[in-house]
N, C-alpha and C positions, 0 to 999 in steps of 0.2 A: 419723381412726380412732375417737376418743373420741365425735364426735359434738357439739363444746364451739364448735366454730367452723364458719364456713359453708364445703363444699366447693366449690374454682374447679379448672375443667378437666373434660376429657370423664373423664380418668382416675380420679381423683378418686371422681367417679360410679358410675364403673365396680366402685370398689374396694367402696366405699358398698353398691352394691345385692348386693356378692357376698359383705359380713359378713352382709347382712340374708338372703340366701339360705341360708347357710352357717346358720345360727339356725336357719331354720325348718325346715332337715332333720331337725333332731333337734327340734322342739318336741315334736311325739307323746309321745316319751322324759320331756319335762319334765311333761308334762298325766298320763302316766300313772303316773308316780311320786307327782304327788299325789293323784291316786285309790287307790293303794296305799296310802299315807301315812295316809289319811283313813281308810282300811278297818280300817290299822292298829290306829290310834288308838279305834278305837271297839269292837275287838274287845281287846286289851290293856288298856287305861285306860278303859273304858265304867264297867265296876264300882268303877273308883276316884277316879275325877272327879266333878267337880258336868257332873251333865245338862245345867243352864243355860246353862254357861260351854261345855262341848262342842259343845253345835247352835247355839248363838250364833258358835262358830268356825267351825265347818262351813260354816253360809252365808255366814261372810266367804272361805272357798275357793271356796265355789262361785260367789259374785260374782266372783272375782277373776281364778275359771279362764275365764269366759264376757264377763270386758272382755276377757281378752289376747286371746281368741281373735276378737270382733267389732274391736279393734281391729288385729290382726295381719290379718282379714278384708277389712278397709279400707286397710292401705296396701297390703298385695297386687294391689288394684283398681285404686292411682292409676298415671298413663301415665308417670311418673319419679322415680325416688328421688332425696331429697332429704335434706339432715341432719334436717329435723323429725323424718322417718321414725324414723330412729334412735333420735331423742331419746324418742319414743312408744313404740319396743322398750322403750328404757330404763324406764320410765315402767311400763312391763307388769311386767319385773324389777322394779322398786322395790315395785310391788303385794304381788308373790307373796315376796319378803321378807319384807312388812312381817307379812303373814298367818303363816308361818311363825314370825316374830319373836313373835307375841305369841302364838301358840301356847305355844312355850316359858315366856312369860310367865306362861299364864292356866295351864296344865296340867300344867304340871312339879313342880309344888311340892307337898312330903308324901308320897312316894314312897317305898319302902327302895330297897334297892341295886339289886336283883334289875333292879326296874320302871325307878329310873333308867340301867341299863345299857342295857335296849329302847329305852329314850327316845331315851339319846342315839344308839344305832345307828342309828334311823329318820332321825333329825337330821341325823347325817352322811353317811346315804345322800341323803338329800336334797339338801343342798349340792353332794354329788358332782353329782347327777344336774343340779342346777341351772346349777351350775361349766361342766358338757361341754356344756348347752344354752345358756349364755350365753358362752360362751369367744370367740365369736367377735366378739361383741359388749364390750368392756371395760364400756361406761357399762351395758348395763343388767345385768352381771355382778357391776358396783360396788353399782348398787342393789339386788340379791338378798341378795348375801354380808353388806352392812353391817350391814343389821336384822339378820340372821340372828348376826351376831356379839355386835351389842348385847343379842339374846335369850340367849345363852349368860350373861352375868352374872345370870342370872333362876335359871337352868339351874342353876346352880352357886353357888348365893346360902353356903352355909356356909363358916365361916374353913378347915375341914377340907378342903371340896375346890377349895382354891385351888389344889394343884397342875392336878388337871383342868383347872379353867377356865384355867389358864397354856397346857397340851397344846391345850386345844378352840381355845381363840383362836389358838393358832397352826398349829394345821390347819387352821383358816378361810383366815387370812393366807395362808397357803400356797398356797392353793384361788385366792386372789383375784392374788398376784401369775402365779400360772400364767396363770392369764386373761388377765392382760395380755402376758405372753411370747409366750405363744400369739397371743395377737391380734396383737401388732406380726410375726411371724414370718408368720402370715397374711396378711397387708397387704402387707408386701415381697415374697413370694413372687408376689399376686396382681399387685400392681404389675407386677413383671416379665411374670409373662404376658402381662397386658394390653399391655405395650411389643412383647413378641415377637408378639401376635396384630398391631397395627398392624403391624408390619413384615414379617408374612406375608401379612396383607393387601394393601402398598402392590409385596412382593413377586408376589405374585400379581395383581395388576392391571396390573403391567409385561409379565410374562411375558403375560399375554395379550395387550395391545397388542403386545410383541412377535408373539406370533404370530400376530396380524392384519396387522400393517405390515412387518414387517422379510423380507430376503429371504435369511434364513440357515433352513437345516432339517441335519435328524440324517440319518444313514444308514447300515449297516452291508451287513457283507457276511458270508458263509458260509465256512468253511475252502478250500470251492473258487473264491473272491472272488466268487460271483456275488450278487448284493442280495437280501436280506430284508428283511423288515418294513420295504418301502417308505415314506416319510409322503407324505403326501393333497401339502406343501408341496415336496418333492424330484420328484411326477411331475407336479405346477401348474407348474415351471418347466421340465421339458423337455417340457408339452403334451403330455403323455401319462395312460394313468390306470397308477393304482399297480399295480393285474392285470397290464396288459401288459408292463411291465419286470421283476416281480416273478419271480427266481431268474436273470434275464438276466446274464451276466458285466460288471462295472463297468465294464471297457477297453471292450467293447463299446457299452457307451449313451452313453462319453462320446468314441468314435471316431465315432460317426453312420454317415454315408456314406463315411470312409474306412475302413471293417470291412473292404470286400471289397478293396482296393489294398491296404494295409496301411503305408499313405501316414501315418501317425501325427505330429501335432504333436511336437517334442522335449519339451514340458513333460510330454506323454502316455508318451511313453519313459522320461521318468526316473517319474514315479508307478508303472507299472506293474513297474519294476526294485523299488521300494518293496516293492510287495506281494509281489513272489514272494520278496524277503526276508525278510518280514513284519518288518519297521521301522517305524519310528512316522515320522512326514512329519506338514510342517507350513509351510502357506501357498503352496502350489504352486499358480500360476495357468495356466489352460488355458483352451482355446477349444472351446467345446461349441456341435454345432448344436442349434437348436432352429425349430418350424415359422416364426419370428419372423424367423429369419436368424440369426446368430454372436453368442454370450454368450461373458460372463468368467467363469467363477466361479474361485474359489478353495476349495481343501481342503486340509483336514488329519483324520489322524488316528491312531490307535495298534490296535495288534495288543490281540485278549482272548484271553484263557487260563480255564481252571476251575479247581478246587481241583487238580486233579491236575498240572496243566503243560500241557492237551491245549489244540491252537490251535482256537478258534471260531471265528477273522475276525478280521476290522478292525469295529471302530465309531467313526467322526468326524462332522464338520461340515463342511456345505458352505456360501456365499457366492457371492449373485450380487453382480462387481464390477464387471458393465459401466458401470455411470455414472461410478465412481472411476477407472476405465483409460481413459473419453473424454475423464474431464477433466483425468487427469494427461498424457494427449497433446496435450491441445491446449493445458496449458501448458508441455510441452515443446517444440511446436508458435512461441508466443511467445517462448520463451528463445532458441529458435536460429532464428528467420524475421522477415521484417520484415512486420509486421503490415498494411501501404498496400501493397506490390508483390508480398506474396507472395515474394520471395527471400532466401535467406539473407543472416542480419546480419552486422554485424561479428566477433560472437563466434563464428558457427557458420565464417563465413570464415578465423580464427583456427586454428578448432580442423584444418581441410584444409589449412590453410597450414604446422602445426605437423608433421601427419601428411606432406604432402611434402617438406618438408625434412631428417624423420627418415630417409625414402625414399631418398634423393635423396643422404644418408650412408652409405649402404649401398653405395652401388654404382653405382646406377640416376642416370640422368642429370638432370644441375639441375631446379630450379622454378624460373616466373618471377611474376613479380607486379604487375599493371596497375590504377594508379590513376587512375579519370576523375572528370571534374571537368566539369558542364556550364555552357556559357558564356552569359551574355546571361540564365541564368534568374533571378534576382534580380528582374530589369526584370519576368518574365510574375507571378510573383507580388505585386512591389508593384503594378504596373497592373491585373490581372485577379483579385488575391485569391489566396488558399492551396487555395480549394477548386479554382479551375482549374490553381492549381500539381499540385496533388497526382495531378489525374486525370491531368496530362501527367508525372509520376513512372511513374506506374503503365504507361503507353504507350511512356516511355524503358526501363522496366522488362520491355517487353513485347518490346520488338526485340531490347533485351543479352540475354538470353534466348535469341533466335531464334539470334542471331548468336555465341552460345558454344554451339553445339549439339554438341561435340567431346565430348571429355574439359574440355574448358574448364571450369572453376566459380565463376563470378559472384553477387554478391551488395550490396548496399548497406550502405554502411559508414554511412552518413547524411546529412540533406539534402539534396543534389543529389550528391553525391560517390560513387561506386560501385566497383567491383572487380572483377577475376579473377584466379585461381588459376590457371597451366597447370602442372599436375604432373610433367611429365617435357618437356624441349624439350633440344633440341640446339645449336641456334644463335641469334643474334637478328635473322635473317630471318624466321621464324617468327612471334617477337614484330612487327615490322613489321608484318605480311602482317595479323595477328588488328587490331593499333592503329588499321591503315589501315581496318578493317572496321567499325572501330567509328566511329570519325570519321564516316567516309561514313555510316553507317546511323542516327547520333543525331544527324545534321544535316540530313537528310533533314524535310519540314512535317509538322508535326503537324495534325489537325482535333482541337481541343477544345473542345465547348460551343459551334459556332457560329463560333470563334475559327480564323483560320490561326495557327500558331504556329512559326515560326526561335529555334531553340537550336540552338549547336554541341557542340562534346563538345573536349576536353584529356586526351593521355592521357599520363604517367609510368610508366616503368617499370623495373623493378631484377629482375637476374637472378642465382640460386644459384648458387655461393657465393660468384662473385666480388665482387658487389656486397653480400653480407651471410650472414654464417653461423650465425646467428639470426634469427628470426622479426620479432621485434623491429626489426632490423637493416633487414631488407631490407624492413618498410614503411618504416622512415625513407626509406630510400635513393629509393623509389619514390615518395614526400610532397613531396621534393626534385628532382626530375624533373619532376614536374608541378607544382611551382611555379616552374621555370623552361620550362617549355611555355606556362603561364598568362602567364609576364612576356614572351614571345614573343609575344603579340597572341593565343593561342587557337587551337583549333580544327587543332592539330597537337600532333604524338607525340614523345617527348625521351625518350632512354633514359638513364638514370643514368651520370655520370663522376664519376670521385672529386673533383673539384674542384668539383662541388657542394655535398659537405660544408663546403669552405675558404670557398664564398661565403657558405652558410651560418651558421656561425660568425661571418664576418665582419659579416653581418646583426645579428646577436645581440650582438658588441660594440658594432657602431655605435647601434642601439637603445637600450643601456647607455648608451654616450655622450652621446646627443641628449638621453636626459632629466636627465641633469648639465648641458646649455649653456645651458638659460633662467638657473640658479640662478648659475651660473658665468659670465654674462655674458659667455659665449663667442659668441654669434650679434651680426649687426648688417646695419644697414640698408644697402644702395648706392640711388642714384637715379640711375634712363638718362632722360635729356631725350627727350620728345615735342614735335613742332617744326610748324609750319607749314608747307607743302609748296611752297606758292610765295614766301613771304618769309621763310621760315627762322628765325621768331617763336618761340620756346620757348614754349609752352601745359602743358605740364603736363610731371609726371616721373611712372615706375612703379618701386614700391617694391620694391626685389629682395632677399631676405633671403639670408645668407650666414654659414656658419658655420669660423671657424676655430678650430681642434683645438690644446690646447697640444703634444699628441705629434704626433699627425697632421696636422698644418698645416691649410691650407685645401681643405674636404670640398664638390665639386664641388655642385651642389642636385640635379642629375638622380642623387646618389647618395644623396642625407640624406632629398627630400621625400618619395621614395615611402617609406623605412622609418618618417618621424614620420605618413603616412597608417595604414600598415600598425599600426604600434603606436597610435595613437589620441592623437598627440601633436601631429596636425596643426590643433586647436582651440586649444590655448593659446599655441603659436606664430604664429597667422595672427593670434588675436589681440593678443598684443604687436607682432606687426610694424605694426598698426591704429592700435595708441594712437601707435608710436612716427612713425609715419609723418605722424601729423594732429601731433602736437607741434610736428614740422620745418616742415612744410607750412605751419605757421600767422607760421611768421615770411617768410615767400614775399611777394611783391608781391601783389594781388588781379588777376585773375582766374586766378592760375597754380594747375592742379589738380593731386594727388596720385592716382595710380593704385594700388591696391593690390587683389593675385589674392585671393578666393575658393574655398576647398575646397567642394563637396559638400555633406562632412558639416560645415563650418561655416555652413552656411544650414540645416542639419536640426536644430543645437540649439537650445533654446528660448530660452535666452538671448542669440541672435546678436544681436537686432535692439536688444536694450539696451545691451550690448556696442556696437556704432557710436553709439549716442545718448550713454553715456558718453565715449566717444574725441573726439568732437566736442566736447561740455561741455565738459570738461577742457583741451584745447587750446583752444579757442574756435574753430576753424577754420568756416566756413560750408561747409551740408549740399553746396551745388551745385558747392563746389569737392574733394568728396572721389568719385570715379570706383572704384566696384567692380567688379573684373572677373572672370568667374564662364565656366566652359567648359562644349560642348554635354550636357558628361557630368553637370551639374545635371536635366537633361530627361528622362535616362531614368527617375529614379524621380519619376516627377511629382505622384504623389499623397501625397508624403513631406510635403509644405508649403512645399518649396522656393520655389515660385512667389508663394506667400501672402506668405511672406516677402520677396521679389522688389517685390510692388506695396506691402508696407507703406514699405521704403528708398524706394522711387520717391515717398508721400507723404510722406516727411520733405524731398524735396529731393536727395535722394544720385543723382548718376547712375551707371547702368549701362551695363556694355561686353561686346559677345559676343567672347569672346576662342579664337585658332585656328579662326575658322568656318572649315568646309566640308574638316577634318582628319577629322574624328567621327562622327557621328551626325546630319548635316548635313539639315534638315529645314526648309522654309518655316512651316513650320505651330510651330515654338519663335517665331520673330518675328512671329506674330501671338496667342502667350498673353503674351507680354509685352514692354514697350514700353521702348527699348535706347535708348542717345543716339550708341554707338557701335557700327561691327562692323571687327574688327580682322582684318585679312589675313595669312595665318601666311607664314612666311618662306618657304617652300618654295615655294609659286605665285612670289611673288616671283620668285628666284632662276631660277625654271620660264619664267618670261616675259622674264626677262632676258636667256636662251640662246635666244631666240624659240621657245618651246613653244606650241604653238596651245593646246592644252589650258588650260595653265597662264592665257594672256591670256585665253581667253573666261571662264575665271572668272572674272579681276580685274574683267574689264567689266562682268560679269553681277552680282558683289556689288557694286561700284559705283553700278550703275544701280539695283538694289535699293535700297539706303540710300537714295538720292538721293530715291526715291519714297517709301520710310516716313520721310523725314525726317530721318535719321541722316547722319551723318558717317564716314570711313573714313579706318581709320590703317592703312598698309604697314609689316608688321614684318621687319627682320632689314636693312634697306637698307648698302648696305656701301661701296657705291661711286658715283661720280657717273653712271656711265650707270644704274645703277638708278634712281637720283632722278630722271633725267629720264622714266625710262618711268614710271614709277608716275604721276607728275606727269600726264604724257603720257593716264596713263588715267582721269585723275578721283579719285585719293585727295587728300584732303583735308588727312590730318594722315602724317607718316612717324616711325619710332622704328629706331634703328640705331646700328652702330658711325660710319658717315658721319660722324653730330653728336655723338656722342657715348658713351662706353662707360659701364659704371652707377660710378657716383661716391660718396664720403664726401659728408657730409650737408655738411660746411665746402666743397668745390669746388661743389656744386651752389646753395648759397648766391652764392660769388664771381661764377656769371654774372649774377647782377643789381646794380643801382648799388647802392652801399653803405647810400645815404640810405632804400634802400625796401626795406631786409632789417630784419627787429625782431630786438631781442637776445633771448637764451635764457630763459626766465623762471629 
């Protein structure tokens, strides 16, 4: 403001150039009071001054008045104000001071009253006029007034009129602090402006973006609703010009081609209740045609009135919302559909499942609820990848579909696992008749990508109310159903009994239990003798694990394995049964081997194959007397690493055994990816050929003679009696395992069958 320091910011500047503006509107004012001043002076004090000293002053005004004005001239010219600017107003003011000042100096003196009284009126008129020309400027306000006050002690030079000069110097004073009130009150005021122009500016440069880009416009209507003063933006969006819609009824241009039917959207119905009530509405979205096809807009707006209360119309805002209504549907779209099959998810299945049960309360007869489950597909996705799972999803996705074309309502709950809703059913013939449809129709080949593809389908299901009187309820019930369809081999339907909850349960304690028996040293070893078949030689034993329950006694394994599979407990169990097995094993005579099963998923963790290297270590036992036995259900996921893992045991020395061939997934093509020492024949051919089953002996022959040719050896499991050992014998097995020789034993009885001298003691 003063001009003492350098202005930073556009504002600043702004303020700057609008003191120096504000100045030079009244300079004329300042220039021509000293030409008055001077006229004064030369007509009142002409006769009573010295000549010399009078035109000697004179041309220091007229110097003075012809700098401010070339220099005022000059910075007018320059392309931005700056504080020098200022400092050179100032600089003008200190001039025309200074000349003033000594005026009073040179001219004042020797006067009577009369003349001093004109003196000083001219004096004071001057300051005035100087004050109002420099006010907005402080600094050169400051250099005017100063001299000008220092002149007054010239002015008023006798002890007599010291009150004067007390008065004159404090009319000066007065003069000079108004200057500066003035000026800072100027400054903030411009300040402000300057802030309000930027923000009318940055306002008005939105509003025009807005009204280039945005898809909202104004619109009113007439007392009889029909539109006036159209904008160019409200007949751009229904492709029309603003002439042709202009006085048309509002219902009308936003009914289109339903004018003549009177076929009206409801969102149209309630707007148009709006207006003939004249009420204000606000956000009501409708469907307008346009030459494009079907917009959303959205309106709002209020009733106008005049001074008097008389109704004018409506005046609102419209909104095109087509893009925010495609996209808020297509994420409604994803909330309740499943994104790969296109069918509803498990939540939108929920939400029908909730609404038929509410139903179905009422009066109206049960719902039921079908959970599949496809089988074997594991196998097509780890062998063939996710992307040929996915497209064979979408193809299983494609028949459920076909095959609920009722009232039925299907959907995917996730995975492989799928659903339907039937909302009203009477009996569970019904349910049958749809389970059986589905079975048959999602076991049916698939073509995927070049691929033939076999999956079965599992279906579970639970019916309103009896099996569940909540939603909740009767999926459990229906979860439970199809996981004892699935423990039934697949590819059949199990309607829910209440005793499936009890199994259930009883699941979920045994689960509980199984993972207390490692710490509680509730589990232990038996060993069943493996024998020679024509000399009756014990060669090896297979390690049976076995768990007794301090409450529940001893927990059969066809009850305990599957739940430590199930629960993920069948790795730390298979391996302690490993260490404990090589431990026993190692106080054995040589060459007597220890057999011990392999899970699956204990050759798919990374750690398995260290896991045997330490078991061995530890016991010292040798790799070729420890026999791993591993079933055909290792093969279906082949590219898991099972096999990898498979040939790295095989170069440690460990042999391998195919165990229950030709129960499973019986394939030539598993015995030539990897190379077995043994293939073990499952008790059931056995027993099959022992009541002379043709079937059952041309197997035994046909695995036989197989081994024979890859080099392997064949053990006959389940042998029980002496005519079986002579058939098996009779067909070429090599080794037999059975109650015959033996039932599975404490680790001390399987010791006692060897001489004492060639058992080691326990470390």
């Amino acid at each position: 403001m003063m001009g003492m320091v350098t202005a930073s910011g556009d504002a600043a500047e702004r303020v700057l150039a609008a003191q120096l503006r504000s100045a030079d509107k009244v300079a004329v004012l300042r220039q021509a009071m000293n030409v008055f001043g001077l006229i004064f002076l030369l007509r009142v004090f002409g006769h009573h001054s010295s000549a010399s000293r009078l035109i000697l002053w004179s041309a220091g005004l007229a110097v003075a008045m012809i700098t401010g004005i070339l220099l005022d001239r000059r910075r007018r010219s320059a392309v931005a104000v700056t504080v020098a600017h200022l400092r050179i107003h100032g600089l003008t003011g200190l001039l025309h001071g200074l000349v003033w000042g000594s005026c009073m100096m040179l001219l004042s003196s020797g006067h009577n009253a009369s003349l001093l009284v004109a003196y000083w009126t001219l004096i004071s008129c001057i300051m005035v006029c100087g004050a109002i020309s420099y006010a907005p400027t402080p600094l050169a306000a400051t250099g005017f007034l100063l001299p000008c006050i220092a002149g007054l002690f010239f002015m008023f030079d006798e002890s007599a009129a010291l009150p004067l000069l007390a008065l004159a110097t404090s009319y000066a004073l007065s003069l000079l602090v108004g200057c500066f009130i003035y000026a800072r009150t100027f400054a903030r005021q411009h300040s402000a402006s300057v802030q309000l122009e930027e923000k009318s500016e940055v306002v008005s440069l939105l509003l025009r973006e807005y009204e280039h880009g945005a898809s909202d416009w104004l619109w009113q209507t007439d007392p009889a609703r029909r539109l006036n003063g159209v904008s160019s933006r409200m007949a751009e969006m229904l492709g029309r010009t603003a002439a042709a819609i202009e006085g048309t009824p509002l219902v009308q241009v936003l009914a289109g081609s339903a004018w003549e039917s009177g076929l009206f959207p409801t969102e149209l119905h309630a707007l148009a209740d709006h207006l003939k009530r004249r009420e204000s509405f606000s956000a009501i979205v409708l469907p307008v045609e346009v030459p494009d096809g079907v917009r959303w807009w959205e309106l709002s707006a209020s009733p106008r009135y005049d001074e008097g209360g008389v109704f004018l119309g409506f005046r609102g805002v419209g909104s095109d919302i087509t893009e925010q209504r495609e996209s808020a549907d297509r994420i409604a779209q994803l909330a309740r559909f499943d994104p790969l099959t296109g069918l509803p998810n498990r939540a939108h299945l929920r939400e029908v499942l909730d609404q038929s049960m509410a139903t179905a309360r009422g009066g109206v007869p049960g719902c039921a609820f079908l959970m599949i489950d496809l089988d074997r597909f594991k196998g097509v996705n780890d062998t063939l990848g996710h992307q040929v799972g996915d497209m064979l999803l979408t193809q299983v996705a494609r028949r459920l579909r076909h095959i609920c074309s009722g009232s039925e309502f299907c959907g995917r709950i996730g995975g492989d696992e799928f659903a339907v809703v039937i909302p009203q059913i009477a009996n569970n013939r019904s349910i049958d008749k749809l389970a059986a449809a589905i079975i048959s129709g999602l076991s049916a080949p698939y073509q995927v990508d070049e691929h033939l593809l076999y999956v079965g389908a599992s279906v579970g299901s639970a019916l309103s109310p009896q099996d569940g009187k909540e939603a909740e309820a009767l999926i459990r019930s229906a979860d439970l159903a199809l996981y004892r369809a699935k423990s039934e081999g697949g590819g059949v339907h199990c309607a829910y009994e209440p005793q499936l909850h009890a199994q259930a349960e009883e699941r979920r304690q045994l689960e509980l239990a199984l993972r207390d028996a490692l710490e509680n040293n509730q589990l232990h070893v038996l060993y069943q003798p493996v024998v020679e078949a024509q000399q009756g030689r014990i060669t090896g034993f297979e390690a049976l694990a076995r768990w007794t329950h301090p409450d529940m006694g001893p927990i059969s394994p066809a009850k305990f394995v599957p739940v430590a599979e199930e629960a993920r407990l069948i790795g730390p169990i298979g391996e302690w049964v490993l260490r404990t097995a090589c431990m026993e094993a190692a106080r054995w005579p040589a060459p007597v081997r220890i057999a011990v099963n392999v899970s699956a998923e204990q050759l798919t963790h990374p750690s398995f194959v260290s896991a045997v290297v330490s078991a061995l270590a530890q016991s010292g036992l040798e790799a070729q007397r420890l026999e791993l036995e591993v079933t055909e259900s290792v093969f279906v996921n082949a590219d898991t690493g099972a096999l990898k893992v498979l040939d790295q045991l095989r170069a440690l020395g460990v042999q391998l055994s195919l165990d229950d061939f030709g129960t499973g997934y019986s394939s030539l093509g598993y015995l030539s990816r990897t190379r077995f020492d043994t293939i073990k024949i499952d008790r059931s051919f056995v027993v099959g050929a022992a009541n002379k089953k043709p079937e059952s002996l041309a197997i035994i022959r046909a695995v036989v003679t197989l081994a024979e040719s890859l080099g392997m050896a064949t053990t006959a499991e389940g042998v029980e009696t002496e005519a079986e050992l002579a058939m098996v014998c009779e067909l070429g097995c090599r080794k037999v395992q059975g109650y015959y020789f033996g039932r599975p034993m404490p680790a001390a009885d399987a010791a006692a069958l060897f001489p004492a001298d060639q058992v080691r003691a326990r470390a």
